[in-house]
C-alpha positions as CSV (number, residue, x, y, z in Angstrom):
1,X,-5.2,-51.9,-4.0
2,X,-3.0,-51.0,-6.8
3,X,0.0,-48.7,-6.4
4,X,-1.6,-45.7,-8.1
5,X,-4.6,-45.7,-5.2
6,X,-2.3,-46.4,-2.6
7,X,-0.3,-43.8,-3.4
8,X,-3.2,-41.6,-3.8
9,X,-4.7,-42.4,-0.2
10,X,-1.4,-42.0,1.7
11,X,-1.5,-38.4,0.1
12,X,-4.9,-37.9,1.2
13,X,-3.9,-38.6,5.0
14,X,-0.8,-36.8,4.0
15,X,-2.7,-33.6,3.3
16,X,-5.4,-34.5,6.0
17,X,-2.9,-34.3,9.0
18,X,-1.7,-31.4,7.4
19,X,-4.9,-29.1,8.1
20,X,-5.1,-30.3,11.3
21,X,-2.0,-30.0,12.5
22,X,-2.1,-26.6,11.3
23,X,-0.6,-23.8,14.1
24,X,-3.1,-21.3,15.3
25,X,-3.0,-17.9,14.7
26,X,-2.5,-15.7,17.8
27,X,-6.4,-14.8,17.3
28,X,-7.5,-18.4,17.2
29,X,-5.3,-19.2,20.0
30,X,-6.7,-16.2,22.3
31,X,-10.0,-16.0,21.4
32,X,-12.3,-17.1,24.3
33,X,-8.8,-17.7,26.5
34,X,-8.2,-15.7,29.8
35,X,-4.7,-14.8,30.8
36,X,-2.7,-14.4,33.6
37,X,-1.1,-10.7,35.0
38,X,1.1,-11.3,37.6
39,X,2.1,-8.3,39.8
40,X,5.1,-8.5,42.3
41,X,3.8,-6.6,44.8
42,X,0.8,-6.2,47.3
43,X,-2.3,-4.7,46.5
44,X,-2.7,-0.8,46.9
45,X,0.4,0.2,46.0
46,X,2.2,1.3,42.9
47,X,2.4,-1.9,41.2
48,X,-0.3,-2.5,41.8
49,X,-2.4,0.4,39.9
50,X,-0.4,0.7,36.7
51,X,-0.5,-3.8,36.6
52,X,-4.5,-3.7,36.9
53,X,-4.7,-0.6,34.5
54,X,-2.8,-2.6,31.9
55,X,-5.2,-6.2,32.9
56,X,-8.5,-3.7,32.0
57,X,-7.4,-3.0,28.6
58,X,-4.5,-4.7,27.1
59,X,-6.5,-7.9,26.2
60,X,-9.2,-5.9,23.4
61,X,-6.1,-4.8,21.6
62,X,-4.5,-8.7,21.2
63,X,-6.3,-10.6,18.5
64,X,-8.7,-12.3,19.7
65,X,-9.4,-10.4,22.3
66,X,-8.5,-12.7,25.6
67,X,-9.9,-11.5,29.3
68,X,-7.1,-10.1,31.3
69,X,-6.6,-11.3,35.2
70,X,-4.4,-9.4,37.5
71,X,-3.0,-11.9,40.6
72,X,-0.9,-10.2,42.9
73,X,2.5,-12.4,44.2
74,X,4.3,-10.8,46.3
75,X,7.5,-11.1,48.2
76,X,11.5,-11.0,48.1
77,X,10.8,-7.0,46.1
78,X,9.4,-8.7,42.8
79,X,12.0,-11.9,43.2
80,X,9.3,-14.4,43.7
81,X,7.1,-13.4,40.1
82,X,10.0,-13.0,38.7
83,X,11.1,-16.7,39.0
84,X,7.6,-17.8,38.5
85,X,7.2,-16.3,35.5
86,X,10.8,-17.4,33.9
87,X,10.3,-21.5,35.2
88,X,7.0,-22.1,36.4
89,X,4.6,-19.9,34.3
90,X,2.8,-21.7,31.1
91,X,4.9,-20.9,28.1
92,X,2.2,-20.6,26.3
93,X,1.4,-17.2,26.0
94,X,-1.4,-17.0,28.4
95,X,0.7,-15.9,31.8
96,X,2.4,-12.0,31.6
97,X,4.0,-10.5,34.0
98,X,4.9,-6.9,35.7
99,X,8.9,-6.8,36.5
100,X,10.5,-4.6,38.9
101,X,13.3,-2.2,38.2
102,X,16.0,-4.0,39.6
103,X,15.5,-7.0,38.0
104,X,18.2,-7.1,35.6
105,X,21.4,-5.6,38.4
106,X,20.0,-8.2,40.4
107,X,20.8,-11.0,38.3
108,X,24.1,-9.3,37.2
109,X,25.4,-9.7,40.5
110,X,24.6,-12.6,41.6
111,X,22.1,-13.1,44.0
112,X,22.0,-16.5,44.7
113,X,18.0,-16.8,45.3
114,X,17.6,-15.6,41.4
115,X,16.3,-18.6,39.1
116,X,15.8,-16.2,36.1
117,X,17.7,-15.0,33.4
118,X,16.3,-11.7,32.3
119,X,18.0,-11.6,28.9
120,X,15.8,-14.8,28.2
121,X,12.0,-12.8,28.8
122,X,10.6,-12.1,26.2
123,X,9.7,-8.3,26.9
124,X,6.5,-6.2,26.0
125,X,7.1,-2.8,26.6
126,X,7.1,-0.3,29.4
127,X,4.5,0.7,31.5
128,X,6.0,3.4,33.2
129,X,9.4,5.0,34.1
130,X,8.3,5.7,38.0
131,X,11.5,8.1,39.2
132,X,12.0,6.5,42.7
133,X,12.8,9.5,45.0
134,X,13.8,9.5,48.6
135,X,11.1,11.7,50.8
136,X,11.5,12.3,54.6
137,X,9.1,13.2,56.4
138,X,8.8,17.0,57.3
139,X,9.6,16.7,60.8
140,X,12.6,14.8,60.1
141,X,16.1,16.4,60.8
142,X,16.8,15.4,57.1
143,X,16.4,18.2,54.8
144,X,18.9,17.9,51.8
145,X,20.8,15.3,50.1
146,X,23.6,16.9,52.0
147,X,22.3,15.9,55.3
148,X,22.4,12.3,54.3
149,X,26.1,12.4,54.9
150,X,26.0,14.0,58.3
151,X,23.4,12.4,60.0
152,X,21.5,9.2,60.1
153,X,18.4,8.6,58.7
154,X,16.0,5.7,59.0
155,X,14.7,4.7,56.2
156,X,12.3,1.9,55.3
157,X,12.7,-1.3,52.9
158,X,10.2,-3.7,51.7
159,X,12.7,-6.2,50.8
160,X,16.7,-7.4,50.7
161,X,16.0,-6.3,46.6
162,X,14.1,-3.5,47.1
163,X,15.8,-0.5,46.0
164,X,15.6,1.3,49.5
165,X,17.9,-1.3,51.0
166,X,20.6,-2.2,48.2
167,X,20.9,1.6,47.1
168,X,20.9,2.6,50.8
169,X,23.7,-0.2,51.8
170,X,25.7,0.5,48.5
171,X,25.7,4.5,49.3
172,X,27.0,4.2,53.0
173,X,29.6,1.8,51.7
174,X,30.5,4.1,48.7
175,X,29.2,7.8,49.2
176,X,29.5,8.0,53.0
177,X,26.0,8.0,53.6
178,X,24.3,7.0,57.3
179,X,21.2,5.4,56.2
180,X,19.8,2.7,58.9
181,X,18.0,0.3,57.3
182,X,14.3,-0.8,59.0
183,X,13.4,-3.5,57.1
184,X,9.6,-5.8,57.3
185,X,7.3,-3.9,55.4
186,X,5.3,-5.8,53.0
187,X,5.4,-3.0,50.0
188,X,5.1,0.6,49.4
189,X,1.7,1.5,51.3
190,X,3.1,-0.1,54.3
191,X,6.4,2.2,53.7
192,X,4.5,4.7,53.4
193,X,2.2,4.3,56.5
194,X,5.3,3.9,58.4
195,X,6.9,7.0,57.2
196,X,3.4,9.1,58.8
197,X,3.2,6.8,62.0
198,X,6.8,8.2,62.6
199,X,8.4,4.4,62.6
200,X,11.4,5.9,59.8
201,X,11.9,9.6,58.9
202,X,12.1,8.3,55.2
203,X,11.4,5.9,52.3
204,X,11.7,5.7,48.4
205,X,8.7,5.5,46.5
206,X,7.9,6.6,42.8
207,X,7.4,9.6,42.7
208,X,3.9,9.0,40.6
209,X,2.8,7.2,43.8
210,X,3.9,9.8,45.7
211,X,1.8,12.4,43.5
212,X,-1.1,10.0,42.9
213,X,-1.7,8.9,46.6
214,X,-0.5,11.4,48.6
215,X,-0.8,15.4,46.8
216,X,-1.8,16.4,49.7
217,X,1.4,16.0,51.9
218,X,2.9,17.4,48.7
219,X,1.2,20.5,48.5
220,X,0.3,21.4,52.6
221,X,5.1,20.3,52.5
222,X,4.4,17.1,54.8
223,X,7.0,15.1,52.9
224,X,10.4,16.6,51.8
225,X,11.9,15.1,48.2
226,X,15.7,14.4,49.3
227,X,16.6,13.0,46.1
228,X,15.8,11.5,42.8
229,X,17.1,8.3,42.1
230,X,17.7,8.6,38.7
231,X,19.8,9.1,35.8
232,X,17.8,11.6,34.1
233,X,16.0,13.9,36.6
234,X,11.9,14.4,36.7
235,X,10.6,17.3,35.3
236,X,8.1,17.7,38.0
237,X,10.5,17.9,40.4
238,X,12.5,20.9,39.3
239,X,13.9,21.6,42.9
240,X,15.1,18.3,43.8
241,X,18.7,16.8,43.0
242,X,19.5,13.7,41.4
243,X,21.2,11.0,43.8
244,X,24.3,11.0,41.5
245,X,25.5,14.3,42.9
246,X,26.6,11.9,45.3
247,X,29.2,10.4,42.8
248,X,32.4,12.4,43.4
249,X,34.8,9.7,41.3
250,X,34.6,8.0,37.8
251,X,34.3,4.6,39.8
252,X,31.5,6.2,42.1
253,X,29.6,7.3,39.1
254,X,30.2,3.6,37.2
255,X,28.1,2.1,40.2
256,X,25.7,4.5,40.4
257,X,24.9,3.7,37.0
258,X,24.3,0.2,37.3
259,X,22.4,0.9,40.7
260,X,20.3,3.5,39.1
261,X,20.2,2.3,35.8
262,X,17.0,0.2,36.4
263,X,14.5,3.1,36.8
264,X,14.8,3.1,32.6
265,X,13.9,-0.5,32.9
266,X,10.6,0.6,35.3
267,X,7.5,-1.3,35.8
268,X,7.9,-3.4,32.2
269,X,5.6,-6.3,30.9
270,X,7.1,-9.3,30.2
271,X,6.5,-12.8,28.6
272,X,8.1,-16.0,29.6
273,X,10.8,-17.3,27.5
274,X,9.7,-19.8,25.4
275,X,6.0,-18.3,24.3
276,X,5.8,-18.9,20.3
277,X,7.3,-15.8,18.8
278,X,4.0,-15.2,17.1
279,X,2.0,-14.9,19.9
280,X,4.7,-12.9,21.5
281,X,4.7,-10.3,18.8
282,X,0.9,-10.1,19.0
283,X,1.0,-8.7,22.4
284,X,4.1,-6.8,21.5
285,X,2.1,-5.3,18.9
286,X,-1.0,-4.9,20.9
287,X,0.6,-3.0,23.7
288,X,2.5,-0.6,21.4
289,X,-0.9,-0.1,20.4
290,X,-2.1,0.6,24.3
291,X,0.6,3.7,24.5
292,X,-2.2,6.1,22.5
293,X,-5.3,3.6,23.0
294,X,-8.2,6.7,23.9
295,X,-9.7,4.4,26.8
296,X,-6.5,3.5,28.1
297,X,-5.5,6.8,28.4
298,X,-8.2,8.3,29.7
299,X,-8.6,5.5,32.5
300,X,-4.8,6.3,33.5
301,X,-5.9,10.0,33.6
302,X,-9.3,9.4,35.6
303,X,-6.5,7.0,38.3
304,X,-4.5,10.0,38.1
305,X,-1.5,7.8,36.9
306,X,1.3,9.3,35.2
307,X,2.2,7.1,31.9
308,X,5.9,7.0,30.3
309,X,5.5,4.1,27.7
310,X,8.7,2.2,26.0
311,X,9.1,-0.3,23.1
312,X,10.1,-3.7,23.9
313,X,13.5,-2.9,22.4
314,X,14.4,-0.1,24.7
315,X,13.1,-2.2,27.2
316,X,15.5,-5.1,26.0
317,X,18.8,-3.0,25.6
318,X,18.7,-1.5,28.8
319,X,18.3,-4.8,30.6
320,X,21.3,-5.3,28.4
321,X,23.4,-2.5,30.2
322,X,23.2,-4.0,33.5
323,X,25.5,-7.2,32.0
324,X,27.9,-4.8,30.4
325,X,29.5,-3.8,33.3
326,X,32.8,-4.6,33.8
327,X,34.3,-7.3,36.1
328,X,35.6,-4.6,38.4
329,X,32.2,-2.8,39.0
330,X,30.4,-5.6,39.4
331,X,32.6,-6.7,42.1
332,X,32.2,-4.0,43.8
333,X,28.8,-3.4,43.5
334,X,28.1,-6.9,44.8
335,X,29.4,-5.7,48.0
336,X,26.5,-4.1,49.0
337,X,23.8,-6.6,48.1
338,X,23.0,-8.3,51.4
């Protein structure tokens, strides 16, 4: 063979390889695939709702159109899908999962159990902002956010990360509050069977939970809203304070703020950290998308689910904030993560 066909048949091959080795696009890659939706918590509760809502119609809007699965994984308040998701999860774009408000301060203080970094996921968007608000039941002595300083109150925890236990340990250590942690329940519908059986005279639950499952104790005043615990105060609940009326000091306040921070992060959808940017923008893309999608929003409507939708980027710069504390504030915040 003379040089002139050899070099004309290793150019063949050349090109050859070439077309096969070819990347997908994100619609040949999904099409005919199903994915994965993990959700941190147990079925029935909020979580749980807004994670399948998302599973029934986020996967016609990515090209391609892959089916959606939800799989609930519970356990450690959202801990345990969150480190699946960041080590264990397939990186290639076919596992998603539902995050839980606390799981950038988490991280930022240390918790030893953590095996994520949540600077690394690559995030979708926001589901919904769920303004967690502490209720007591009506019979409690617990009226006002005043009373949480002159008496204690039992309140309920699904978790050591669960923001019943490390907001209530951080404002008895900070804001002289008398909460009395009664931890063991599984996840919010648990908390809140507990709160009518009479076991705690309060828990924190979002407040779209709150209206979704239970209007009735809201209207017939079974279930008093103490406090929001929030930054910026729900519109729906005109009459109730936000927890940072508790802050009396600029340090006070600082801590709040990383402790409260996280209901901007919200329920948030989230990619492991090394799916191929392409793909990642494609759901990006497609979920942006889901924020005005007419069947989406009429399936949220027809659940009776409140939706607050944000952009991946709002998503990503507020679980920025939570490592832009200072040494000082992280220290002491760390003091009431048990």
């Amino acid at each position: 063979m003379t040089g002139f066909w050899r070099a004309g048949l290793a150019l063949a091959l050349f090109l050859a390889a070439g077309v096969g080795a070819r990347a997908q696009t994100p619609a040949e890659f999904y099409r005919g695939r199903t994915l994965t939706l993990v959700i941190p918590n147990a079925p029935g509760g909020s979580f749980d709702l807004y994670g399948r809502l998302v599973a029934r119609h986020l996967g016609r809007l990515i090209p391609g159109q892959p089916n959606i699965i939800p799989q609930n994984m519970p356990g450690a308040a959202g801990m345990i899908a969150a480190n699946w998701l960041y080590g264990l999860a397939p990186q290639d774009g076919t596992a998603l999962g539902v995050s839980v408000p606390n799981i950038a301060l988490a991280q930022a203080v240390g918790m030893p159990e953590i095996k994520y970094d949540a600077r690394a996921f690559n995030w979708v968007g926001r589901i919904v902002s769920p303004t967690a608000t502490l209720f007591a039941w009506h019979s409690a002595p617990t009226k006002t956010i005043g009373d949480l300083r002159t008496r204690q109150t039992v309140v309920a925890s699904t978790g050591p990360l669960s923001q019943a236990e490390i907001t209530s340990n951080m404002m008895n250590g900070l804001a002289g509050t008398r909460f009395k942690i009664i931890a063991g329940y599984s996840g919010t519908t648990d908390a809140i069977l507990a709160l009518e059986r009479g076991e705690v005279e309060a828990a924190v639950m979002p407040w779209t939970f709150m209206k979704l499952s239970h209007p009735d104790w809201i209207a017939d005043g079974k279930v008093v809203a103490i406090a929001q615990y929030t930054r910026f105060p729900n519109a729906d609940l005109p009459g109730t304070p936000s927890i940072f009326e508790l802050a009396e000091t600029p340090d006070q306040r600082a801590v709040f703020n990383l402790f409260f921070g996280p209901d901007e992060i919200g329920q948030s959808v989230a990619l492991p950290p090394h799916t191929p940017h392409d793909r990642v923008e494609a759901v990006r893309l497609a979920f942006d998308r889901l924020a005005s999608d007419p069947e989406y929003v009429a399936d949220a409507a027809r659940e009776k689910l409140v939706l607050t939708p944000a952009t991946a980027t709002h998503v990503e710069e507020t679980v920025l904030e939570a490592f832009q504390a200072t040494p000082e504030q992280i220290g002491l915040a760390r003091k009431y993560f048990r």
